[in-house]
N, C-alpha and C positions, 0 to 999 in steps of 0.2 A: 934890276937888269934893264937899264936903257937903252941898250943897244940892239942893232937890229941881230936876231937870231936866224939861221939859214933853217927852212923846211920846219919852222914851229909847229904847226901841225897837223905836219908826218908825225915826228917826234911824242907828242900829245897824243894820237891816236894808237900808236906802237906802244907808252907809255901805258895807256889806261889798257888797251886787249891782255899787256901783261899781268896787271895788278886784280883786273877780271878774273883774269885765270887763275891767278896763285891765292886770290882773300876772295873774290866771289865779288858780282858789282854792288850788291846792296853794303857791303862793308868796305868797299875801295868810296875812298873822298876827292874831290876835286883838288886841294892840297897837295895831296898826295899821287897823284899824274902828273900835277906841276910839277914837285920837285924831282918826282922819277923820270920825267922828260928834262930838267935842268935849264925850267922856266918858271916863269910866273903864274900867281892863280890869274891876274888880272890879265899876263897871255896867253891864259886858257878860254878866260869868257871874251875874247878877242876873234875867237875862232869859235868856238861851241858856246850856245845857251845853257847845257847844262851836260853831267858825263852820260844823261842818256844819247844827247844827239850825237857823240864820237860815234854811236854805234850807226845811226841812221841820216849823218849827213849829206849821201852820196846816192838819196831815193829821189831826190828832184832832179839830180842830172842822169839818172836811171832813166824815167820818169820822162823827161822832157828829148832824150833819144831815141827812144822806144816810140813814142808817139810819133817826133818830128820821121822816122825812118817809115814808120805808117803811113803817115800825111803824103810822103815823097815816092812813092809807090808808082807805076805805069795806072791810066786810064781804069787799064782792063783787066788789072790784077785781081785773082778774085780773094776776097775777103782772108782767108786762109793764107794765101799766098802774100798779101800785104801787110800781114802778122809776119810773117816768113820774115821779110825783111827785119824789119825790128828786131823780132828778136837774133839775125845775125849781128845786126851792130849791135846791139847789146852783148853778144857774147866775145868783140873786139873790146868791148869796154874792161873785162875780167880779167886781161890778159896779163899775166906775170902778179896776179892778183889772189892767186888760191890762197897762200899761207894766211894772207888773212881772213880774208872768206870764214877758212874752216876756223879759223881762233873766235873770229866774230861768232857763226853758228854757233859753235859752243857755250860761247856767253849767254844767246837767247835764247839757247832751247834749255839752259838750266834757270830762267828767270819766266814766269806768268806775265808781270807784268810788260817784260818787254817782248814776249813771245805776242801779245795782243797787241803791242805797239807793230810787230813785221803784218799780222794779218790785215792790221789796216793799212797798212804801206799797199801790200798786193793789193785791199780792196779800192786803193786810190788808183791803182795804176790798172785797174780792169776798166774802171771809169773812164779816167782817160782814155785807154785805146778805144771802147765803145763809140763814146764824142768822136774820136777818131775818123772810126766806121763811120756814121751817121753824116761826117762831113763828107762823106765820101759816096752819098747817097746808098749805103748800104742800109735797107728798112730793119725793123727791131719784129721780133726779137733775135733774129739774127745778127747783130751789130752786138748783143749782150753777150750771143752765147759762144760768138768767134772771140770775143774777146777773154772772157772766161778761159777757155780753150787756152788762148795764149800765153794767160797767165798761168795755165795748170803747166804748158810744157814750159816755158821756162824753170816753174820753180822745181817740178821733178827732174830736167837736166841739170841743174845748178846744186841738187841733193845729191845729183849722181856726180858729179862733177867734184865735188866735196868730199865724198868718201875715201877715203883711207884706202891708201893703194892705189887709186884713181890717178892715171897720167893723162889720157884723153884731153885734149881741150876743150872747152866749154864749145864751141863750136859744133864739134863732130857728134857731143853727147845731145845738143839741142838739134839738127837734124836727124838723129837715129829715135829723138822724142818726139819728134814730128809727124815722120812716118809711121810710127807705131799709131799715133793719133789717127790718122787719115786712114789706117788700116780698120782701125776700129770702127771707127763713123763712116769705112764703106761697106761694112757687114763680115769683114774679113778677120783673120787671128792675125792680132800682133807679131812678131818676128821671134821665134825661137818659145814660143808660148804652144802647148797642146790642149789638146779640150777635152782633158779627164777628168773627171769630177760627176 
């Protein structure tokens, strides 16, 4: 196929989450995304290094919004709050985006390996917003543990956001995980939470 192909890979990514789901990724082949997408292998390694990175090619521009959203923050925003931003454009970036989301999750919460491959993703991108912080003269360990933070609400809105039956938009679920957070770390009960036990 010489010819230029419209949205290769969309196609190649849509392509392999299917063959994920249906043979499992350790038995789905690069071959085989190619011709299920109704391209080449050589226009699959055109776009991906290998059928891991289908799953994780879209953590640097995660990655590099989340940050830049940090960096662009007011003066006087405080550490909390310049996480805030980020992760709002972050949850612009998701937009009309669940189906896959929840097809991808699925692929790496039934694989070790690549479930170790998302923890270091989150641990790059905790990294990053801490440098963030720090450029922002926020002192450590403060700048580690806001960012932490950030990364925990994200990923717990993004689980929420994921579940089955779940309409919300990523948005609303990462504000309503925020305020839970700030409710907690001012000594106060989370929202709709009691303290039986």
């Amino acid at each position: 196929m010489g010819r230029w192909e419209p949205d290769a890979r969309g196609r190649l990514a849509k392509a392999a989450l299917e063959l994920y789901g249906e043979r499992g990724y350790e038995l789905t082949t690069v071959a085989e995304i190619a011709k299920r997408a109704g391209l080449t292998e050589r226009t699959f390694f055109r776009h991906y290094t290998d059928k891991r990175e289908v799953l994780f090619s879209g953590a640097g521009e995660l990655e590099q919004l989340f940050v830049g959203a940090v960096a662009g923050a007011p003066e006087s925003a405080a550490p909390i709050d310049a996480l805030a931003r980020g992760l709002y454009a972050v949850a612009e970036l998701f937009t009309d985006r669940r189906d896959f989301a929840r097809e991808r999750h699925a692929v790496i919460t039934a694989n070790a390996e690549l479930q170790e491959r998302e923890l270091i993703k989150l641990a790059s991108l905790s990294a990053a917003l801490a440098d963030a912080l720090r450029r922002r003269d926020v002192p450590e360990p403060t700048a580690s543990l806001a960012a932490e933070a950030g990364v925990a609400v994200f990923k717990i809105a993004f689980e929420r956001w994921i579940a089955a039956g779940e309409e919300r938009v990523l948005a609303e679920l990462t504000r309503e995980s925020l305020a839970e957070l700030k409710a907690v770390t001012a000594g106060g009960q989370a929202a709709g939470r009691s303290s039986g036990g």
